[in-house]
TORLUM-899780 format. One record per residue (C-alpha): residue in three letters; z, x, y negated. Coordinates in nm, 2 decimals, m for minus. Each point is the difference from the previous one (the first is absolute). Layout:
REM residues N
- pavex | Z | X | Y
- ala | Z | X | Y
...
***
This chain:
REM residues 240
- pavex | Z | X | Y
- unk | m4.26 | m4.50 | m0.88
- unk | 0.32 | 0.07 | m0.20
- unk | 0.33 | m0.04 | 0.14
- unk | 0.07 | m0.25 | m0.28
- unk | m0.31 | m0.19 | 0.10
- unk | 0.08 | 0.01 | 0.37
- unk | 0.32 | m0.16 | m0.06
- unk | m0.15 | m0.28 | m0.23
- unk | m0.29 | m0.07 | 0.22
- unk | 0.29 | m0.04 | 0.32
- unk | 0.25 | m0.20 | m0.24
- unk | m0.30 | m0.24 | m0.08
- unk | m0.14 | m0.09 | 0.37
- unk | m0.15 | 0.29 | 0.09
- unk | m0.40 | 0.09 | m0.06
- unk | m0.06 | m0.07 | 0.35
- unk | 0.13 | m0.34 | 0.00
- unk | m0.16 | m0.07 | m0.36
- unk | m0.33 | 0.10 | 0.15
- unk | m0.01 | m0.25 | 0.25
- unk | m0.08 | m0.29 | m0.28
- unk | m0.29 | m0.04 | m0.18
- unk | 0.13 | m0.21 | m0.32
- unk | 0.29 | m0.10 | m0.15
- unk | 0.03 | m0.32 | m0.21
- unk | 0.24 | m0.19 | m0.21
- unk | 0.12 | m0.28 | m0.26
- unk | 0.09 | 0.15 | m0.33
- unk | 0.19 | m0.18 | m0.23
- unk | m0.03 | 0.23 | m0.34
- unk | 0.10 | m0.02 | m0.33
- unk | 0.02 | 0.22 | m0.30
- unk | m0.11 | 0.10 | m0.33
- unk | m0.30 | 0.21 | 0.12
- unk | m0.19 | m0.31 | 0.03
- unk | m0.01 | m0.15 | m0.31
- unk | m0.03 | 0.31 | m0.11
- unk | m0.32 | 0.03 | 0.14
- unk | m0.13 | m0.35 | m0.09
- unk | 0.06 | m0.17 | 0.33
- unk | 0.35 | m0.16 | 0.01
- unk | 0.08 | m0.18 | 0.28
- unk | m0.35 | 0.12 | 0.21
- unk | 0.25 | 0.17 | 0.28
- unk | 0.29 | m0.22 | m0.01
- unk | m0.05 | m0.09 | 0.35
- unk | m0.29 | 0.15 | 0.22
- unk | m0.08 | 0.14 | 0.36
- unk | m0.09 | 0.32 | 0.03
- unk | m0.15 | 0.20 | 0.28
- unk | m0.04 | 0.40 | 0.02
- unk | m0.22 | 0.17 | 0.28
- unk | 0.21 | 0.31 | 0.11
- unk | m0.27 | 0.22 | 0.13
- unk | m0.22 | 0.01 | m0.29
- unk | 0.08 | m0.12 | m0.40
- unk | m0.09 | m0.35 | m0.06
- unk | 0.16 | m0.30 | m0.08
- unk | m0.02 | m0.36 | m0.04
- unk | 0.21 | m0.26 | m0.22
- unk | m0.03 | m0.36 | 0.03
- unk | m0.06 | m0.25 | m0.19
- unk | m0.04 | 0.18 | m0.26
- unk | m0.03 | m0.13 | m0.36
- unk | m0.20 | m0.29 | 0.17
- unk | 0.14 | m0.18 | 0.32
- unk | m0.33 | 0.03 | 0.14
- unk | m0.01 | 0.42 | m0.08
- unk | 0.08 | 0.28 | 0.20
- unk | m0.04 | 0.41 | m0.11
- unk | m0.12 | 0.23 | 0.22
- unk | 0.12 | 0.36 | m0.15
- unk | m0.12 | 0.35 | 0.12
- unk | 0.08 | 0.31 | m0.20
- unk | m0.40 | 0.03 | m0.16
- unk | m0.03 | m0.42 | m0.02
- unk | 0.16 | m0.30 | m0.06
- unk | m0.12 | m0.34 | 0.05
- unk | 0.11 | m0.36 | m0.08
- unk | m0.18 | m0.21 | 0.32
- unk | 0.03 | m0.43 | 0.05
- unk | 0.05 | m0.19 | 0.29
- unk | m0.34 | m0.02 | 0.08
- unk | 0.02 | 0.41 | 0.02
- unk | m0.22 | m0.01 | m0.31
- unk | 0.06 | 0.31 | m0.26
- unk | 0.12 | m0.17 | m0.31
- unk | 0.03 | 0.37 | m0.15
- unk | 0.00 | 0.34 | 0.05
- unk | 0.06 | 0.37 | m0.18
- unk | m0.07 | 0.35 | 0.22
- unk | 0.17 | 0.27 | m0.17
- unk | 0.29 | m0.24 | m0.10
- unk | 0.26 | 0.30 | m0.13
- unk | m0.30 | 0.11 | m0.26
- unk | m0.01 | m0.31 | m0.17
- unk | 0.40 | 0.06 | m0.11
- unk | m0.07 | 0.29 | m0.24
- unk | 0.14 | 0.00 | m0.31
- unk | 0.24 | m0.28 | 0.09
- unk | 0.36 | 0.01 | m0.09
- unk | 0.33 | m0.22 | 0.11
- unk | m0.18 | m0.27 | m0.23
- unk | m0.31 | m0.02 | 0.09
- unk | m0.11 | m0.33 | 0.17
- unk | m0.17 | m0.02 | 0.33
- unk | m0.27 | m0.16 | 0.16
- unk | 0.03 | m0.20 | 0.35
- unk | m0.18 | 0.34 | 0.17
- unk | 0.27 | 0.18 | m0.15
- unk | 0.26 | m0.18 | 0.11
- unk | m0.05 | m0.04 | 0.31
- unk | m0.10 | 0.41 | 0.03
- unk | 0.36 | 0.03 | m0.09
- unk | 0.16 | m0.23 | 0.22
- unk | m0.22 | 0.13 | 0.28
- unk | 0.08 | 0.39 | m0.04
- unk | 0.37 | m0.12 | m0.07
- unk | 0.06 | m0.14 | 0.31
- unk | m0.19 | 0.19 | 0.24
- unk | 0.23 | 0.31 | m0.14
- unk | 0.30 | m0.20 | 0.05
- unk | m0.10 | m0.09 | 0.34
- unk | m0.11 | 0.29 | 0.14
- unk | 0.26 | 0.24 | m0.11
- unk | 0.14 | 0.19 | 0.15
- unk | m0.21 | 0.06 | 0.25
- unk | m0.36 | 0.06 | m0.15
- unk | 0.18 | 0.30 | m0.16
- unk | m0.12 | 0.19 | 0.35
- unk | m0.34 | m0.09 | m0.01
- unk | m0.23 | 0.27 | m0.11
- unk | m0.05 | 0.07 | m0.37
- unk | 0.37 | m0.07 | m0.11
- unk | 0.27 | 0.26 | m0.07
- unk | 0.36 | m0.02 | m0.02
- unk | 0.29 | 0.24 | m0.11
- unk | 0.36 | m0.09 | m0.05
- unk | 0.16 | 0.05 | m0.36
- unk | 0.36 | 0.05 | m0.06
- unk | 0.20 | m0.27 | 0.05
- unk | 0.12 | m0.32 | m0.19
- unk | 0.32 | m0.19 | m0.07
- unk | 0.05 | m0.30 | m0.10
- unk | 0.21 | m0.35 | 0.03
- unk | 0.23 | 0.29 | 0.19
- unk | m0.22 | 0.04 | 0.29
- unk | m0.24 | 0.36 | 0.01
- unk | m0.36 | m0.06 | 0.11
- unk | m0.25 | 0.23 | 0.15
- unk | m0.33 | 0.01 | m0.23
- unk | m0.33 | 0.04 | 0.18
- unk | m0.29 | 0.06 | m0.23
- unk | m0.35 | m0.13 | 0.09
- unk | m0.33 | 0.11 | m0.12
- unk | m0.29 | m0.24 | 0.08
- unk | m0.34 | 0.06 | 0.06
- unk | m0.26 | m0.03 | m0.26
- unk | m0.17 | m0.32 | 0.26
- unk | 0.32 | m0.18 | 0.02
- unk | 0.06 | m0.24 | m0.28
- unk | 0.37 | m0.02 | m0.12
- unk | 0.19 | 0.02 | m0.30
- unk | m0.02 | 0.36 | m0.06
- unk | m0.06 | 0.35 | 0.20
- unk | 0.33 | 0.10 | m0.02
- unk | 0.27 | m0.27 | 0.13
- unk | 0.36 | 0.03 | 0.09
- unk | 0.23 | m0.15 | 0.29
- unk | 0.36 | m0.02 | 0.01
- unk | 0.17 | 0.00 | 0.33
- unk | 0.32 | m0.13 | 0.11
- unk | 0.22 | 0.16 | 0.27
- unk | m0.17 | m0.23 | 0.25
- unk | m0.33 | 0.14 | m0.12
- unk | m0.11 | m0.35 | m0.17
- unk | m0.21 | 0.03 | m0.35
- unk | 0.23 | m0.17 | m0.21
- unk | m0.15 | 0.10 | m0.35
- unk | m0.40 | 0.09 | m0.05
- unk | m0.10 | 0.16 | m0.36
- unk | m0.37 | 0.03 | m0.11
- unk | m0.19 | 0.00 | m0.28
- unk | m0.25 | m0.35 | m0.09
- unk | m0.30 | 0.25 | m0.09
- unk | m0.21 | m0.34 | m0.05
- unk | 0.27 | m0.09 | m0.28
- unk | 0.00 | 0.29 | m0.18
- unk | 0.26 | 0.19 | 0.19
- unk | 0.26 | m0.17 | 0.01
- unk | 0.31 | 0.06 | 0.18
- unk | 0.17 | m0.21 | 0.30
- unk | 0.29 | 0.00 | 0.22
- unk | m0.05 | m0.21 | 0.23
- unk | 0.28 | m0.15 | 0.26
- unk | m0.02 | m0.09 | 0.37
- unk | 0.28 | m0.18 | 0.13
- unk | 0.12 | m0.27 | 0.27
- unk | m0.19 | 0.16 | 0.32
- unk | m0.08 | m0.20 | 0.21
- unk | m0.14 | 0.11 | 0.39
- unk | m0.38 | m0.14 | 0.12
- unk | m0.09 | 0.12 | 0.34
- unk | 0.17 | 0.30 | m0.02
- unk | m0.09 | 0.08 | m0.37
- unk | 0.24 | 0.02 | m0.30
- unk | m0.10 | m0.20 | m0.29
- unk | 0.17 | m0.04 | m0.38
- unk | m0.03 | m0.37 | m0.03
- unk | 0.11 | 0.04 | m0.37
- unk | m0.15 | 0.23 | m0.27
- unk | 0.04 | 0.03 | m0.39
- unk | m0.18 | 0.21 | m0.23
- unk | 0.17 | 0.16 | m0.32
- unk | m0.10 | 0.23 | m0.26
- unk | 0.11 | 0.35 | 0.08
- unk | 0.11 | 0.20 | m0.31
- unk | m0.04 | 0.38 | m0.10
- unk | 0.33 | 0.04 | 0.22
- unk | m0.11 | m0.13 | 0.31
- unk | 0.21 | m0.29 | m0.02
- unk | m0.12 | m0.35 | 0.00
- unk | 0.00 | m0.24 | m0.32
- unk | 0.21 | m0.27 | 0.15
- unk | 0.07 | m0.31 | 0.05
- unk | m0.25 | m0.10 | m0.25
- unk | m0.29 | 0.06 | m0.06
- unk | m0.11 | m0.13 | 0.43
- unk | m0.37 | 0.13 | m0.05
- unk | m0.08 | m0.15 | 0.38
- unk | 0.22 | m0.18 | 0.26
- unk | m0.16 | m0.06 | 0.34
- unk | 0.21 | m0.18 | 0.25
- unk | m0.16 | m0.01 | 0.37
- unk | 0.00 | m0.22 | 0.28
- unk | m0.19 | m0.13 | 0.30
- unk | m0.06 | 0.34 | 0.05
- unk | m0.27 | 0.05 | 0.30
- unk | m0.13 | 0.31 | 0.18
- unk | m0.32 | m0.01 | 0.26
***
């Protein structure tokens, strides 16, 4: 494990604390152009989610229905009813994005594919950076609003569904992520800078209660304040 990594893990709750739980959950409250974008304004706006953290998979609820609920793994995704009837379903969900750009609508699947990866990255980072298949190296460092961040660079495994291979964590001197850039490979590339903000300590684990996604330019800075591709404001925030 990198020093860098070490420190992030330790600033976050530490791995063995983390891996005393078996999910975390919360309210989101998002908002955003992304989902218009998509075709599905207002289909997030307020939802539960829940992430396992020992394996990938998700669930979002209700979702598009009041009576739906998702059940997301990286090779499937699922829309399922009350009844625990499947309503629909899609293996090899990432396949059916090819070709698609920052315009292309998507289905329900889709969407909740998305929202499924999404969140069990945000969740689960730092610490699944450790498990087996990942790699990390620290870049030079970044400045900017006047404070200098540490920059950890993670490749994921080809069986972990995220944004891209190749993300990048900013760290604060208190070794918080503050700023998390990617790629949306299912969009056709495009860029993000993503910020993590008003932490917020659940049984021992540091959590950014506040995040906003930007466009991040040729320069690495972020297009800002407008366009707010994604805003997800958390609460009720659960770990068991």
């Amino acid at each position: 494990m990198s020093n860098l990594l070490d420190f992030t893990i330790n600033a976050h709750g530490g791995m063995k604390n983390f891996r005393k739980f078996e999910t975390i959950s919360a309210r989101l409250i998002c908002d955003g152009i992304l989902w218009p974008m998509v075709g599905h304004p207002g289909s997030v706006d307020d939802i539960y989610v829940t992430s396992n953290i020992n394996k990938q998979a998700t669930s979002h609820q209700p979702f598009i229905n009041k009576d739906w609920h998702t059940q997301f793994t990286a090779n499937h995704v699922a829309i399922v009813n009350s009844n625990g009837e499947t309503v629909e379903e899609l293996s090899n969900p990432r396949a059916s994005f090819a070709g698609y750009t920052t315009e292309t609508p998507w289905s329900q699947l889709q969407l909740a594919y998305f929202a499924g990866y999404a969140m069990w990255t945000y969740f689960n980072a730092p610490f699944n950076f450790a498990s087996e298949g990942y790699s990390v190296r620290e870049l030079e460092t970044w400045k900017e609003d006047g404070e200098v961040f540490r920059r950890l660079e993670v490749t994921f495994p080809d069986d972990v569904a995220s944004h891209s291979a190749v993300q990048t964590f900013y760290i604060d001197k208190n070794g918080l992520i503050k700023r998390h850039d990617y790629s949306v490979d299912i969009a056709g590339g495009s860029t993000a800078a993503h910020y993590l903000s008003e932490y917020i300590e659940v049984e021992g684990i540091m959590i950014a209660t506040k995040r906003n996604v930007y466009i991040r330019q040729e320069d690495n800075t972020p297009l800002f304040p407008e366009p707010l591709l994604v805003s997800i404001d958390l609460s009720e925030i659960t770990l068991k």
